[in-house]
C-alpha positions in Angstrom: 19.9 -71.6 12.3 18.3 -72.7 15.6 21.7 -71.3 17.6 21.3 -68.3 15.9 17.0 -67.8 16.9 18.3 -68.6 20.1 21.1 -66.3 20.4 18.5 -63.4 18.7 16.0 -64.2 21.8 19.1 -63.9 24.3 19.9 -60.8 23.3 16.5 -59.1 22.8 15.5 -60.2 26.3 18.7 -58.9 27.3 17.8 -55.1 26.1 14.4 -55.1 27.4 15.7 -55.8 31.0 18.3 -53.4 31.2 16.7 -49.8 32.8 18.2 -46.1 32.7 19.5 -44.9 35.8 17.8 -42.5 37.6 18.5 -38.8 37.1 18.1 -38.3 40.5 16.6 -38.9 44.2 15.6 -36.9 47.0 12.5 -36.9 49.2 9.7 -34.9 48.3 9.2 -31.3 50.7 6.3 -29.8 48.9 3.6 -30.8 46.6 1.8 -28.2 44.5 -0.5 -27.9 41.6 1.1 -30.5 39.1 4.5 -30.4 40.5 6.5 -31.7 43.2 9.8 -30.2 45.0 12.6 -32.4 45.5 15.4 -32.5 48.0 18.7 -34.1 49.4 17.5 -34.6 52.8 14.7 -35.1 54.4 12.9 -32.0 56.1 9.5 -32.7 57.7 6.8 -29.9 59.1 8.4 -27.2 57.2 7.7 -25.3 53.7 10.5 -24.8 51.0 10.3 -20.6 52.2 10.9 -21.4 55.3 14.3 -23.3 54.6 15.6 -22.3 51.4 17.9 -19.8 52.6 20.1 -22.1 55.0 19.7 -25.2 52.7 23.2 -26.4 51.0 21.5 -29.3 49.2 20.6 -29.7 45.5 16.7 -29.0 45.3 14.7 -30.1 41.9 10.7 -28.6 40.7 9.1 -31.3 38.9 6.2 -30.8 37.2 4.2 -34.4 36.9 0.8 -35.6 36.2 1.4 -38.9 38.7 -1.0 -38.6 41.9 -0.7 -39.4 45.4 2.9 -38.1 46.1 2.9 -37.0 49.3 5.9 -34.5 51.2 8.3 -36.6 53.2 8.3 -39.8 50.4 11.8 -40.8 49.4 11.7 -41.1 45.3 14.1 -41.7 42.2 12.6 -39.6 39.3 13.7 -39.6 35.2 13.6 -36.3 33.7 12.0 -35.7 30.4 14.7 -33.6 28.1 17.1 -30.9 29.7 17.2 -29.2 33.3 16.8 -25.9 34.0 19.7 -24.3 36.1 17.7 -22.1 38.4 17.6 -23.2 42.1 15.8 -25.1 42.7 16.3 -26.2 39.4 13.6 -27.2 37.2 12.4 -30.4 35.0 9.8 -32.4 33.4 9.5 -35.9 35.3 9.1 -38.8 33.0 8.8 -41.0 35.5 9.1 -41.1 39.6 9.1 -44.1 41.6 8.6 -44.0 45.3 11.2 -45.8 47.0 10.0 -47.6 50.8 
């Protein structure tokens, strides 16, 4: 019984460590209003109109409550539910984490 309660424990503790990958990363270009845009590379001093048409890279909106992002900050973000397929595309962030 005692290898068994142990094993139980092993294996609980086991789940709870394990995280979901990322959806994605990028590093932040513009923040607006509730939302944040997303892309590949980094791009400083210059708005999402003034790029889009020569940028090749994948570009994400993400609508979030989370404060103090800030454009040029490298992040992974979790979506909550689907992706729309409009570029950029478009998405609920569950959660973002700024990476240093």
């Amino acid at each position: 019984m005692k290898k068994l309660l142990v094993l139980l424990v092993i294996v609980l503790l086991t789940a709870c460590t394990q995280t979901t990958p990322p959806d994605g990363e990028g590093y932040i270009l513009e923040v607006s209003g509730g939302s944040i845009l997303v892309i590949d590379e980094l791009i400083l001093d210059k708005s999402w109109n003034d790029t889009f048409e020569e940028y090749t890279g994948s570009a994400i909106q993400l609508s979030t409550r989370k404060k103090n992002l800030k454009p040029g900050q490298k992040i992974r973000y979790w979506v909550n539910g689907g992706v729309n397929d409009s570029y950029p595309s478009q998405a609920d962030a569950k959660r973002i984490e700024v990476i240093d």
